[in-house]
mmCIF file of the N, C-alpha and C atoms, coordinates in Angstrom:
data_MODEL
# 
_entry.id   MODEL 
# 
loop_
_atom_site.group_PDB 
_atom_site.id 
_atom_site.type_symbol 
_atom_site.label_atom_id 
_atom_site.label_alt_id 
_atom_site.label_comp_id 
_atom_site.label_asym_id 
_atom_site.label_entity_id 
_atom_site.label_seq_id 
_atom_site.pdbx_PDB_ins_code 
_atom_site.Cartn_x 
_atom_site.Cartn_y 
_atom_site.Cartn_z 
_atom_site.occupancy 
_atom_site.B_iso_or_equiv 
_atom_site.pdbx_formal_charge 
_atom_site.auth_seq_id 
_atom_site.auth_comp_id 
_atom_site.auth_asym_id 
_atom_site.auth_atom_id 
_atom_site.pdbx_PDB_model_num 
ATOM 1   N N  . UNK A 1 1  ? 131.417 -55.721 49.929 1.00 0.00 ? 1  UNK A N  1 
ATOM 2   C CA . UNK A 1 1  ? 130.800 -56.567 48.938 1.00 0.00 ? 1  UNK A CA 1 
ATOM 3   C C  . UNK A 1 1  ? 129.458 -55.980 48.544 1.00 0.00 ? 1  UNK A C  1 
ATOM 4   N N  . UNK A 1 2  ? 129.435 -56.157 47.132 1.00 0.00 ? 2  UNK A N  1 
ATOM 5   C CA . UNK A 1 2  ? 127.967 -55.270 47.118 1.00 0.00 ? 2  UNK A CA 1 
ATOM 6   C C  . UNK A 1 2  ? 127.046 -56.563 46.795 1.00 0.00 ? 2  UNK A C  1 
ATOM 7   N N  . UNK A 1 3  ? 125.898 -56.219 47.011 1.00 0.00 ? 3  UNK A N  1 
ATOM 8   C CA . UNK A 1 3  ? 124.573 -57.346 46.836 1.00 0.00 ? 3  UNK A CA 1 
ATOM 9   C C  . UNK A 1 3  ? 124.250 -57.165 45.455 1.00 0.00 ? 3  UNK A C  1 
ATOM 10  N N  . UNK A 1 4  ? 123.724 -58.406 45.085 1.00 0.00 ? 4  UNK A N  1 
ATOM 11  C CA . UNK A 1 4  ? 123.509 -58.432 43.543 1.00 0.00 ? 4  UNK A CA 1 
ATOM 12  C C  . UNK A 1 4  ? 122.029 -58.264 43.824 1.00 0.00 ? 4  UNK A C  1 
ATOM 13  N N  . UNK A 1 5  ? 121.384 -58.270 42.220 1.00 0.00 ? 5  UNK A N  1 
ATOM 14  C CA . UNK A 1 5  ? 119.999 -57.667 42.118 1.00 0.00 ? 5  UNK A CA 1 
ATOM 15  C C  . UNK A 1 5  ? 119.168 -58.992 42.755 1.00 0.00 ? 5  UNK A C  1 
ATOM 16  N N  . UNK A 1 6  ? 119.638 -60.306 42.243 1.00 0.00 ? 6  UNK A N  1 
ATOM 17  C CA . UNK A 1 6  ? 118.906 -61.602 42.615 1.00 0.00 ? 6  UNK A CA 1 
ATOM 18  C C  . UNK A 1 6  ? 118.766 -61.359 44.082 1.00 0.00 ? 6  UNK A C  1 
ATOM 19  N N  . UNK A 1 7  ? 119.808 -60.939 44.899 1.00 0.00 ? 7  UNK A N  1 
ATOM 20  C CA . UNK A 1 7  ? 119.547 -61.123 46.565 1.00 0.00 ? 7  UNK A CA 1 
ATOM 21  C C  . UNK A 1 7  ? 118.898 -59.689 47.178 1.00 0.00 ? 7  UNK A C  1 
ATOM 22  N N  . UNK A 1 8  ? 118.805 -58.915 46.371 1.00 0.00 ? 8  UNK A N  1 
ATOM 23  C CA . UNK A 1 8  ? 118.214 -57.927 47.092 1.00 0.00 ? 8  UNK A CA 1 
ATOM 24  C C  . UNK A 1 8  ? 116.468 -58.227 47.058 1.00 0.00 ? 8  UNK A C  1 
ATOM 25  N N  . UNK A 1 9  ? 116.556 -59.113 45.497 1.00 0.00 ? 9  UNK A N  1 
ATOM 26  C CA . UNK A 1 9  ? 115.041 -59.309 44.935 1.00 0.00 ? 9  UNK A CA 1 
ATOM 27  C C  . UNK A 1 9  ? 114.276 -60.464 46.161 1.00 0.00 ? 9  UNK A C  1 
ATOM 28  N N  . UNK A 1 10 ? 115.241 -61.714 46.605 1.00 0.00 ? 10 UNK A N  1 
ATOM 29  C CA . UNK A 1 10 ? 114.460 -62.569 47.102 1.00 0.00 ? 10 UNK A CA 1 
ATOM 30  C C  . UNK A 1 10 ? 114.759 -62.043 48.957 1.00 0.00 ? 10 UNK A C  1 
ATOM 31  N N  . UNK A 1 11 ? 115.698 -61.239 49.188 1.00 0.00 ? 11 UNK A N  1 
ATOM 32  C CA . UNK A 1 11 ? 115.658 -60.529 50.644 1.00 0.00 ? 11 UNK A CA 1 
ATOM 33  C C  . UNK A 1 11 ? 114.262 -59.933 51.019 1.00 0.00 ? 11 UNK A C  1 
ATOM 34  N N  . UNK A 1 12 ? 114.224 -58.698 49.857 1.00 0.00 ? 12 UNK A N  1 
ATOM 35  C CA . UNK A 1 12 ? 112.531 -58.271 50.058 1.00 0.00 ? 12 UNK A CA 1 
ATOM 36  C C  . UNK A 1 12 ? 111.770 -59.180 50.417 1.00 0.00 ? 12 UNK A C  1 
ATOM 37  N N  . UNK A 1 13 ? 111.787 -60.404 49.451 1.00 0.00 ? 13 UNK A N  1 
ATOM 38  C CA . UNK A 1 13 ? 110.590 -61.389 49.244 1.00 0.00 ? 13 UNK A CA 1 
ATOM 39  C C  . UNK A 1 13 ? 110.540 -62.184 50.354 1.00 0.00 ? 13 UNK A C  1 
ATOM 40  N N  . UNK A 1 14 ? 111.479 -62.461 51.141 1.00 0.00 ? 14 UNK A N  1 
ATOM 41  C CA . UNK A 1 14 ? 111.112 -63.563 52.189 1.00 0.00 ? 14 UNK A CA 1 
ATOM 42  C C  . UNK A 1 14 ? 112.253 -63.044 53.455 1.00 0.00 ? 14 UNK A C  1 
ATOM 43  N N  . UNK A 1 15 ? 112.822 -61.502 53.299 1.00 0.00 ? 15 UNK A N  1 
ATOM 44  C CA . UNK A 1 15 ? 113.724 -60.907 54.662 1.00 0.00 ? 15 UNK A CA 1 
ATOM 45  C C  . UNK A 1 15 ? 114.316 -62.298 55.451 1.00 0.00 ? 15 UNK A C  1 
ATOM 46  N N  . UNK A 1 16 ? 114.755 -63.097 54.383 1.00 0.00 ? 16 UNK A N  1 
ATOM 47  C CA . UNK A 1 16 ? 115.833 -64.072 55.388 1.00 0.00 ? 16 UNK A CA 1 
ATOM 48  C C  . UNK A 1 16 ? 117.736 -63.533 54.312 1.00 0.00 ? 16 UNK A C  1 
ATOM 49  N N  . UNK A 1 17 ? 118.631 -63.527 55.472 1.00 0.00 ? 17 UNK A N  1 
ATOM 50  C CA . UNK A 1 17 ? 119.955 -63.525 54.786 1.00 0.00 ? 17 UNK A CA 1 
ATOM 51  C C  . UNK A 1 17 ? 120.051 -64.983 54.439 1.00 0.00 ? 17 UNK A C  1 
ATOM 52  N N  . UNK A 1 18 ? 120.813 -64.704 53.107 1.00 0.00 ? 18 UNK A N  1 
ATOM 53  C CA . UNK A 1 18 ? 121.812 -65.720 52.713 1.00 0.00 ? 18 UNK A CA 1 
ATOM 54  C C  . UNK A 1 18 ? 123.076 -65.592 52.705 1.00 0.00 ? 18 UNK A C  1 
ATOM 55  N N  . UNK A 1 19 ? 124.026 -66.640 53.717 1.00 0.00 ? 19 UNK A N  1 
ATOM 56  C CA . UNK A 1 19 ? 125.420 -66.222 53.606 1.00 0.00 ? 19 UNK A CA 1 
ATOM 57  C C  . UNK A 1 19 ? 125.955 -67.697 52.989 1.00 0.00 ? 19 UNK A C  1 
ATOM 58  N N  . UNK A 1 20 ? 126.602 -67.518 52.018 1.00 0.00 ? 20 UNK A N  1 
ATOM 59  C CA . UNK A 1 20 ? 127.267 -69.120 51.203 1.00 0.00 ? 20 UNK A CA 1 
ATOM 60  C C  . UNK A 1 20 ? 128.851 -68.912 52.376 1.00 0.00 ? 20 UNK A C  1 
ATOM 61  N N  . UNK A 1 21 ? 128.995 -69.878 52.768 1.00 0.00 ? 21 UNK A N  1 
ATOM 62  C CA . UNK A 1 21 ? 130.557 -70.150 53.613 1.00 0.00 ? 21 UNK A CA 1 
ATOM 63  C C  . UNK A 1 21 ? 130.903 -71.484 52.685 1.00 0.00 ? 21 UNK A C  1 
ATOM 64  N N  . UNK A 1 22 ? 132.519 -71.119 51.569 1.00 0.00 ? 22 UNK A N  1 
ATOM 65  C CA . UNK A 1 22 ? 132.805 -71.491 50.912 1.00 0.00 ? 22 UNK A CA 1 
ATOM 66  C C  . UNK A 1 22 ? 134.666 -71.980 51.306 1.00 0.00 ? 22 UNK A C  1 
ATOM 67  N N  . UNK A 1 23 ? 135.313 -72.588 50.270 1.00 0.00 ? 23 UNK A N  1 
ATOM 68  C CA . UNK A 1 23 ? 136.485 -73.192 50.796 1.00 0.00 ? 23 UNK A CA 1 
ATOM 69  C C  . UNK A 1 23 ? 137.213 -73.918 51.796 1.00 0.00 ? 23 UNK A C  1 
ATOM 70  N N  . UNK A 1 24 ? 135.997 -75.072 52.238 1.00 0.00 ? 24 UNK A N  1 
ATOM 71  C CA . UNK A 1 24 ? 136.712 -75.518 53.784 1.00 0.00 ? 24 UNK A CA 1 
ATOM 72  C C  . UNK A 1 24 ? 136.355 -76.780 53.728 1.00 0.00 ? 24 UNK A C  1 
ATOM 73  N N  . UNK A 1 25 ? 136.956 -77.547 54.850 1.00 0.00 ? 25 UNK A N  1 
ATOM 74  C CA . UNK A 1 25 ? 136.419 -78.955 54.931 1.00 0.00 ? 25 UNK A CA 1 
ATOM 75  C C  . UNK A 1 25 ? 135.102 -79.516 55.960 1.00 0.00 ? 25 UNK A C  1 
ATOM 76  N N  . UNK A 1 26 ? 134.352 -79.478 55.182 1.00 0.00 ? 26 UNK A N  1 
ATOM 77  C CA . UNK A 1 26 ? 132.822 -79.459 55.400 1.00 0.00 ? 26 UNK A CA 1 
ATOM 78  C C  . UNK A 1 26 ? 132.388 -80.918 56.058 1.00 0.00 ? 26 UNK A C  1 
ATOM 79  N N  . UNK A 1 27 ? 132.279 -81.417 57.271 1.00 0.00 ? 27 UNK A N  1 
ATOM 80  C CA . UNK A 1 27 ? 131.812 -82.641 58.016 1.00 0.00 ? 27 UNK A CA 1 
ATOM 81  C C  . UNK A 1 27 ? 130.468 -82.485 58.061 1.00 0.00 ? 27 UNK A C  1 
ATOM 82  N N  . UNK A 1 28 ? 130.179 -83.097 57.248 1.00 0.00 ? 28 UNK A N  1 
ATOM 83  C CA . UNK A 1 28 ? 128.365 -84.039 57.685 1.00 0.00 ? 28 UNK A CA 1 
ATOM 84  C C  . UNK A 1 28 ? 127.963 -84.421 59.210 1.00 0.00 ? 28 UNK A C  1 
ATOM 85  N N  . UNK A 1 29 ? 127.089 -84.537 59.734 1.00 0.00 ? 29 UNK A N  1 
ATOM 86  C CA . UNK A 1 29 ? 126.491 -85.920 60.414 1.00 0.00 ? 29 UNK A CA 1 
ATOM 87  C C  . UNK A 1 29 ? 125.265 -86.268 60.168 1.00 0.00 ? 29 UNK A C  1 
ATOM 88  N N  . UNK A 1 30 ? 125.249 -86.512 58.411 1.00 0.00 ? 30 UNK A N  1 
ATOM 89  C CA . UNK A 1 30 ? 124.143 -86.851 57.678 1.00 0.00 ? 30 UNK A CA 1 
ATOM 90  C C  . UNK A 1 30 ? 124.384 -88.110 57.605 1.00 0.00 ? 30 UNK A C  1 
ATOM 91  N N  . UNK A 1 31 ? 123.087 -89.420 57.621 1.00 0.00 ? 31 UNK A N  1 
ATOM 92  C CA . UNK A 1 31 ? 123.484 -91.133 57.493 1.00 0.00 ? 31 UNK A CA 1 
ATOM 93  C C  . UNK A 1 31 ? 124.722 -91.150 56.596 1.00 0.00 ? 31 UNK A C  1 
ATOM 94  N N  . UNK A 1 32 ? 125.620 -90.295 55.824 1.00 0.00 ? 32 UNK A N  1 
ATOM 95  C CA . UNK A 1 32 ? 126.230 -91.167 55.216 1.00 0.00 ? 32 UNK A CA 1 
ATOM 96  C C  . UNK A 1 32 ? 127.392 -90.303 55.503 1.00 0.00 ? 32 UNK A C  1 
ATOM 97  N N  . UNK A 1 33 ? 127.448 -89.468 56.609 1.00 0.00 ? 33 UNK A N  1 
ATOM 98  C CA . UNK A 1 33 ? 129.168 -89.346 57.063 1.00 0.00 ? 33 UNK A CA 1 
ATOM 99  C C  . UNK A 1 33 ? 129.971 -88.580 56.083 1.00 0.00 ? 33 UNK A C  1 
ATOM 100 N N  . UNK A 1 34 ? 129.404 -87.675 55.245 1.00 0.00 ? 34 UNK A N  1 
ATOM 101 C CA . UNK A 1 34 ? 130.014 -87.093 54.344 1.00 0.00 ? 34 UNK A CA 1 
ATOM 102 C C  . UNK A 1 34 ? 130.844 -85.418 54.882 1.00 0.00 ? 34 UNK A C  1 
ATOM 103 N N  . UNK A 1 35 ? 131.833 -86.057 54.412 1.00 0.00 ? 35 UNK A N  1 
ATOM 104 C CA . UNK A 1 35 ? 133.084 -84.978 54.298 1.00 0.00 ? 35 UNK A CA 1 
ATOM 105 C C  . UNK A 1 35 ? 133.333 -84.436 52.681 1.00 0.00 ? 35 UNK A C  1 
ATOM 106 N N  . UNK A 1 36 ? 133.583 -82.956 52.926 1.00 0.00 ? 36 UNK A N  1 
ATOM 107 C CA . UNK A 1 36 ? 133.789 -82.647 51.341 1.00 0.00 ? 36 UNK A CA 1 
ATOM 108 C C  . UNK A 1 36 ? 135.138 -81.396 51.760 1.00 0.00 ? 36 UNK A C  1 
ATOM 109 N N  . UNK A 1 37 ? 136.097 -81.877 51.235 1.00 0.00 ? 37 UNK A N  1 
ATOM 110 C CA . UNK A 1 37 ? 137.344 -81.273 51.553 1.00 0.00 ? 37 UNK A CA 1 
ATOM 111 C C  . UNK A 1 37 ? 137.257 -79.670 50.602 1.00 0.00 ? 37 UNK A C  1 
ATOM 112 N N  . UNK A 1 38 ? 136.649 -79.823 49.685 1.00 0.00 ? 38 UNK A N  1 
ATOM 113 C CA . UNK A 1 38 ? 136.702 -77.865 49.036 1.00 0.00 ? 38 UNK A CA 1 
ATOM 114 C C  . UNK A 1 38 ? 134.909 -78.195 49.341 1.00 0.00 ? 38 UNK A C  1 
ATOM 115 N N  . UNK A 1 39 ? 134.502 -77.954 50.389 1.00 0.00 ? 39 UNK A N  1 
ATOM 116 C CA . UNK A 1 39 ? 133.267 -77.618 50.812 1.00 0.00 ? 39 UNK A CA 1 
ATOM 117 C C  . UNK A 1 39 ? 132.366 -76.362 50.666 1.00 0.00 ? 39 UNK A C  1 
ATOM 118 N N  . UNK A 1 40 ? 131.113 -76.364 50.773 1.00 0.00 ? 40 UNK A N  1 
ATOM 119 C CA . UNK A 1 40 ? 130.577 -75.336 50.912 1.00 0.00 ? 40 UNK A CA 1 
ATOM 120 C C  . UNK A 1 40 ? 129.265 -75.359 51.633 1.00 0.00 ? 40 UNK A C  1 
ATOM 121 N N  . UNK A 1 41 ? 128.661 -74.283 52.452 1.00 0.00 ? 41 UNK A N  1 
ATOM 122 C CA . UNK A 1 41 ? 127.508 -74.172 52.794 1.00 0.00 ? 41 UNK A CA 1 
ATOM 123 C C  . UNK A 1 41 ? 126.561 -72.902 52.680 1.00 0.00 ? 41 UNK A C  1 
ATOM 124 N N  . UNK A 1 42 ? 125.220 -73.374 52.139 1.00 0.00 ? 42 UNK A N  1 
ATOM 125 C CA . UNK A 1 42 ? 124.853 -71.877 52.352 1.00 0.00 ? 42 UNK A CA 1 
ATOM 126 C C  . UNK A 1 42 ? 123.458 -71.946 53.671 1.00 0.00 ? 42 UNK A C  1 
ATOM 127 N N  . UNK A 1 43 ? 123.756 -70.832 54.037 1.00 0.00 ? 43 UNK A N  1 
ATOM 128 C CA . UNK A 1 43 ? 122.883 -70.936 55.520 1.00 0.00 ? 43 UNK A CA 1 
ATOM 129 C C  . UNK A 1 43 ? 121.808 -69.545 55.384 1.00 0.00 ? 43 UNK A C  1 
ATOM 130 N N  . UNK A 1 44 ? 120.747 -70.048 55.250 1.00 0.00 ? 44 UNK A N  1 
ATOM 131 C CA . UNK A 1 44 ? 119.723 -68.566 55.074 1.00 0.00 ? 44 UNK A CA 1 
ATOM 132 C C  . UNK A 1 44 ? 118.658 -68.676 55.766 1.00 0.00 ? 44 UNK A C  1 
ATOM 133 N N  . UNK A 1 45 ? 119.256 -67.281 56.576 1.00 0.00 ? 45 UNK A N  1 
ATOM 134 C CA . UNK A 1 45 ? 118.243 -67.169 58.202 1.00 0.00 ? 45 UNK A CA 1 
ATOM 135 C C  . UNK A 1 45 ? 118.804 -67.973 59.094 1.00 0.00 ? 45 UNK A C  1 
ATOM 136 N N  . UNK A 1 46 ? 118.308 -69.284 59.949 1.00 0.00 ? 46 UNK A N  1 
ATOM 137 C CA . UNK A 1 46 ? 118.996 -70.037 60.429 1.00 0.00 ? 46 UNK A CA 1 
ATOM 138 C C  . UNK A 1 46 ? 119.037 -71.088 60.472 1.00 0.00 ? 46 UNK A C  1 
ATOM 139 N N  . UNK A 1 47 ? 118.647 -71.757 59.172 1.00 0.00 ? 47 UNK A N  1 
ATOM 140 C CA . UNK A 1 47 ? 119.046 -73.301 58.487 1.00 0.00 ? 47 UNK A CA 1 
ATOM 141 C C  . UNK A 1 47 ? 119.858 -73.349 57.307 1.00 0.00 ? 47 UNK A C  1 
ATOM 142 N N  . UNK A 1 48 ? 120.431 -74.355 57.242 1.00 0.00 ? 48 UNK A N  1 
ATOM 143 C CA . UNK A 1 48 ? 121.258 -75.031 56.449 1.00 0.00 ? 48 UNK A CA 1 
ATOM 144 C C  . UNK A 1 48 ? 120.753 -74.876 55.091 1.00 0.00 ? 48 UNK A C  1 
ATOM 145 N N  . UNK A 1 49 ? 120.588 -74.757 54.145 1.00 0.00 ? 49 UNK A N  1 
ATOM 146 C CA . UNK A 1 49 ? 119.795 -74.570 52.690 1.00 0.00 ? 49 UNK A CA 1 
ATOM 147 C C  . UNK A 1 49 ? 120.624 -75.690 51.541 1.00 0.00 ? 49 UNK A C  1 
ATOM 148 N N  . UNK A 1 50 ? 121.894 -75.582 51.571 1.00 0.00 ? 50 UNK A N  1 
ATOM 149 C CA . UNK A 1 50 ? 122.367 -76.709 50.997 1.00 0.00 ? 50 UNK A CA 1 
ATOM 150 C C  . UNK A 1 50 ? 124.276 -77.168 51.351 1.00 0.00 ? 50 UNK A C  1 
ATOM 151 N N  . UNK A 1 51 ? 124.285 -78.059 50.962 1.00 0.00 ? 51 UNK A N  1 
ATOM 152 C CA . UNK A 1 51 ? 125.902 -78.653 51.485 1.00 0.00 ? 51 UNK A CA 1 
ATOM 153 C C  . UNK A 1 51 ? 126.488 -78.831 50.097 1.00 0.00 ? 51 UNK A C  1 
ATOM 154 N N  . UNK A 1 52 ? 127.612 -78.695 49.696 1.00 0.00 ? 52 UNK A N  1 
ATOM 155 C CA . UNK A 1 52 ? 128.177 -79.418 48.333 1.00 0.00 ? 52 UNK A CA 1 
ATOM 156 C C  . UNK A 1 52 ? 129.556 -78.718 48.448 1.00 0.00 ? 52 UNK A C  1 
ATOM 157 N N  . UNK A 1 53 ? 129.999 -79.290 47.043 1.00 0.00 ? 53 UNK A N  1 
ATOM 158 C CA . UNK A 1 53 ? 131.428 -78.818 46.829 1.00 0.00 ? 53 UNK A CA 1 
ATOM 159 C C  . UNK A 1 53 ? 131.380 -77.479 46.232 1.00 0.00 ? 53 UNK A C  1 
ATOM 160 N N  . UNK A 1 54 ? 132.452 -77.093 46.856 1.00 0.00 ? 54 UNK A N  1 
ATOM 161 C CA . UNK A 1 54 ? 132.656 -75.575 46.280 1.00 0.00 ? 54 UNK A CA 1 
ATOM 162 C C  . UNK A 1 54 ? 131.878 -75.078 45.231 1.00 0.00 ? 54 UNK A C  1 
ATOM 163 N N  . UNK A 1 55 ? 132.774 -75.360 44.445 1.00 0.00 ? 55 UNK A N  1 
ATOM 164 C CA . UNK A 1 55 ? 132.171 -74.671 42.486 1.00 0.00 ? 55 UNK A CA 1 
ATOM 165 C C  . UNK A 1 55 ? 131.428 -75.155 42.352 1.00 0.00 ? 55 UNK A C  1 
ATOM 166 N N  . UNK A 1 56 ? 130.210 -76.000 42.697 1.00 0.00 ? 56 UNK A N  1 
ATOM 167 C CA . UNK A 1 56 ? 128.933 -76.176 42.828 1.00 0.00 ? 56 UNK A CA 1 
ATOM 168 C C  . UNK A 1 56 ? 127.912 -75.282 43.178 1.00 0.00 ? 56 UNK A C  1 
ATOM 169 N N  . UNK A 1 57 ? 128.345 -74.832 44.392 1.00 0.00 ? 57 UNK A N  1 
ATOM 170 C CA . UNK A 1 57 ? 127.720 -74.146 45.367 1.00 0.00 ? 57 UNK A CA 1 
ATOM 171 C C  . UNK A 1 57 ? 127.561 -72.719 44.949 1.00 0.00 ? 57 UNK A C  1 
ATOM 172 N N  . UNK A 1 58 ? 128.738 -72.214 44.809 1.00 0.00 ? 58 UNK A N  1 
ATOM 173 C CA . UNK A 1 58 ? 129.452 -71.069 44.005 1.00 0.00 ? 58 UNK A CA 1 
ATOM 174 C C  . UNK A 1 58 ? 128.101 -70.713 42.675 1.00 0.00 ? 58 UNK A C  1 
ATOM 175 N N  . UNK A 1 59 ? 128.586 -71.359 42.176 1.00 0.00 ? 59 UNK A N  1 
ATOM 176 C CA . UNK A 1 59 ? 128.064 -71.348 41.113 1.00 0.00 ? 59 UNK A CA 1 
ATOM 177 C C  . UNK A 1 59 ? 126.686 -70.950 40.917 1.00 0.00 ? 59 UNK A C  1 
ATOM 178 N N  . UNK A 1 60 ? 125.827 -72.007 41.965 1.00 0.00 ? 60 UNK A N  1 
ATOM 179 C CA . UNK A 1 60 ? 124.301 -71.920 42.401 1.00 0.00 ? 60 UNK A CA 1 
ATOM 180 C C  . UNK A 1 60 ? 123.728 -70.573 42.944 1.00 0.00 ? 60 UNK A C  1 
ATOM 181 N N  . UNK A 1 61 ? 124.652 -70.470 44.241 1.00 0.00 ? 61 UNK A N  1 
ATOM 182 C CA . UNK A 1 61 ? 124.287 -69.240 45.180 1.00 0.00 ? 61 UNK A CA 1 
ATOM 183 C C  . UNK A 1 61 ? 124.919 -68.331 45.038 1.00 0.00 ? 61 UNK A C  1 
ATOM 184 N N  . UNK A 1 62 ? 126.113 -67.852 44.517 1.00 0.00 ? 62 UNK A N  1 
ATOM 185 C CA . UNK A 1 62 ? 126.738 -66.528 44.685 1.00 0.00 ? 62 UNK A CA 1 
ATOM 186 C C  . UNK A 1 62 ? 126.098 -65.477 44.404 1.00 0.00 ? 62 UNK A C  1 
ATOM 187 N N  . UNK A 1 63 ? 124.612 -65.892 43.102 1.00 0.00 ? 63 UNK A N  1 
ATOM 188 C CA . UNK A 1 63 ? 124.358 -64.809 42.960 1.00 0.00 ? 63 UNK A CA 1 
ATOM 189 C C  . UNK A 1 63 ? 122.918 -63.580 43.707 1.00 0.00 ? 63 UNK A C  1 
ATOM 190 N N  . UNK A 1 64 ? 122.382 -64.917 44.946 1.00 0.00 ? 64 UNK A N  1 
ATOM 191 C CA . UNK A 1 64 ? 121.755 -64.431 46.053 1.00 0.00 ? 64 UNK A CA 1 
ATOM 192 C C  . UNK A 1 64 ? 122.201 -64.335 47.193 1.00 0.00 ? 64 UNK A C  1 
ATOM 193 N N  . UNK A 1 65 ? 123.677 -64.745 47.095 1.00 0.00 ? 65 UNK A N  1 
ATOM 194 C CA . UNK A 1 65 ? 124.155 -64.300 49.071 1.00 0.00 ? 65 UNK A CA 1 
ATOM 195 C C  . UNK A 1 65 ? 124.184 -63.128 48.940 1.00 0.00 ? 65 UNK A C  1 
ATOM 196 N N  . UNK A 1 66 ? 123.946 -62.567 50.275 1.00 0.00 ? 66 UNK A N  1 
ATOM 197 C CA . UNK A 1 66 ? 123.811 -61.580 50.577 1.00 0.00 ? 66 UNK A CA 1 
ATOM 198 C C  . UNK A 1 66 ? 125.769 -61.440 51.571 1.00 0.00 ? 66 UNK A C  1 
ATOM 199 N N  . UNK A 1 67 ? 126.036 -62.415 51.923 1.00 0.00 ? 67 UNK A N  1 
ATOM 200 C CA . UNK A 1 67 ? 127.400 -62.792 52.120 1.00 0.00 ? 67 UNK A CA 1 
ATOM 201 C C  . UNK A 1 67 ? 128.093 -63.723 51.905 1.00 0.00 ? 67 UNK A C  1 
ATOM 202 N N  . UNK A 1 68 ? 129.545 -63.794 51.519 1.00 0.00 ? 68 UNK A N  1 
ATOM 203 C CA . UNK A 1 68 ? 130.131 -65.131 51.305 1.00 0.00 ? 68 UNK A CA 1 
ATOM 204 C C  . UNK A 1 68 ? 131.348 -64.958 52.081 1.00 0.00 ? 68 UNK A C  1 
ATOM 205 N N  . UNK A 1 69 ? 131.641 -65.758 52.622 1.00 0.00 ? 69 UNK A N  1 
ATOM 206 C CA . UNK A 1 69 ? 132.927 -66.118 53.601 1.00 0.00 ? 69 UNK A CA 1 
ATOM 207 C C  . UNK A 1 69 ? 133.791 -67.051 52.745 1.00 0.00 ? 69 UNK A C  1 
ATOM 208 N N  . UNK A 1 70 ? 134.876 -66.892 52.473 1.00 0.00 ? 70 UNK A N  1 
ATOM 209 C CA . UNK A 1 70 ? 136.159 -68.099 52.242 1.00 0.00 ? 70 UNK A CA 1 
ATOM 210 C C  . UNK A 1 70 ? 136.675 -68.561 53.535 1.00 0.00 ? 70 UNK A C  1 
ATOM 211 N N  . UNK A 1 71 ? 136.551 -69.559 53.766 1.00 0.00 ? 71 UNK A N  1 
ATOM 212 C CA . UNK A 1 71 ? 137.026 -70.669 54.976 1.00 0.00 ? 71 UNK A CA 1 
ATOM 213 C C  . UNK A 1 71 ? 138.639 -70.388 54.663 1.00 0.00 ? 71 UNK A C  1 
ATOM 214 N N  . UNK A 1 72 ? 139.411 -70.856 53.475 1.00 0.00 ? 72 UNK A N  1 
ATOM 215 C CA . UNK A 1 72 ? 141.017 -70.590 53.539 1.00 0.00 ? 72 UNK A CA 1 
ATOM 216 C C  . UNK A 1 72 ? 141.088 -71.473 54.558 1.00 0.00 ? 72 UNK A C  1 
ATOM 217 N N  . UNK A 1 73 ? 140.507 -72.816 54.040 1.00 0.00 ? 73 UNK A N  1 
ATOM 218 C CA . UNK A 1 73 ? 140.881 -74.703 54.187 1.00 0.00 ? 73 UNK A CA 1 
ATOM 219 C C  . UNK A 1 73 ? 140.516 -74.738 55.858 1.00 0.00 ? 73 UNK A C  1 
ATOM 220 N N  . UNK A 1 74 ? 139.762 -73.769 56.279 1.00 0.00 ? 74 UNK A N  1 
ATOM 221 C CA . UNK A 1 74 ? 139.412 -74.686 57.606 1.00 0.00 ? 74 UNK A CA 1 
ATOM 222 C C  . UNK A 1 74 ? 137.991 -75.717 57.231 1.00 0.00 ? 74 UNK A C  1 
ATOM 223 N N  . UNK A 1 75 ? 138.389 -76.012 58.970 1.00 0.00 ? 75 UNK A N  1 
ATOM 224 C CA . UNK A 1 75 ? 137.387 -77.182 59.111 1.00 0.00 ? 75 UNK A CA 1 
ATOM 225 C C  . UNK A 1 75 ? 135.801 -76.939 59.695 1.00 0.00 ? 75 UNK A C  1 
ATOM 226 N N  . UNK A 1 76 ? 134.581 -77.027 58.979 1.00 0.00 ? 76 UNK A N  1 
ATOM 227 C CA . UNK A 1 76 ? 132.985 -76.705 59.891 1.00 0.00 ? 76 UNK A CA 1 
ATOM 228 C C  . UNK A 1 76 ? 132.797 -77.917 59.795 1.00 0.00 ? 76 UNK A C  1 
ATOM 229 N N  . UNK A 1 77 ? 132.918 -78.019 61.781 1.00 0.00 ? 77 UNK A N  1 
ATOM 230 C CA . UNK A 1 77 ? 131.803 -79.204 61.665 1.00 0.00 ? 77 UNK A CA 1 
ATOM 231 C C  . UNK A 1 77 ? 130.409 -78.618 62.800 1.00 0.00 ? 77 UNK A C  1 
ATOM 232 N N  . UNK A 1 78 ? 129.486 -79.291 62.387 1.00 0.00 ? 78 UNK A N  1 
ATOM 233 C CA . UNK A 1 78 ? 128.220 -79.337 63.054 1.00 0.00 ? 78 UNK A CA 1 
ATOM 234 C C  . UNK A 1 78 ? 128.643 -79.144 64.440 1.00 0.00 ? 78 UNK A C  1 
# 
C-alpha cells in the first residue's frame, strides 16, 4: 500500500501512525452501547481517534492512514 501525500504530511508533523480498521462489527462500551455492523475505527498512535460506519470513516481517513485493514465482517470489541 503506498502512503498518500496527506499521511506522509501529518506523520512528519506529529510521528503518530494512523491505521483506519474498516468492515467489521464494531462494539462500543460507550453510555450508549453502540454497535455498528459495517464499522470502522481509526486508531493513531495508541488511541481511538474516531468510531463510525464504514463509508463514513473511509471517506474521512483513507486519505491519512498510513494503514487500513478490512475486518471481512469480524467482530472488535474493546
Amino acid at each position: 500500500m503506498m502512503e498518500s501525500e496527506e499521511g506522509k504530511e501529518r506523520k512528519e508533523k506529529d510521528g503518530l501512525r494512523l491505521t483506519l480498521i474498516h468492515n467489521g462489527v464494531i462494539v462500543t462500551m460507550d453510555d450508549g452501547s453502540r454497535v455498528y455492523s459495517n464499522g470502522a475505527i481509526v486508531v493513531e498512535g495508541d488511541r481511538i481517534r474516531a468510531i463510525g460506519r464504514s463509508s463514513e470513516i473511509i471517506d474521512r481517513f483513507s486519505p491519512l492512514a498510513d494503514e487500513i485493514v478490512d475486518l471481512q465482517g469480524r467482530i472488535v470489541l474493546p
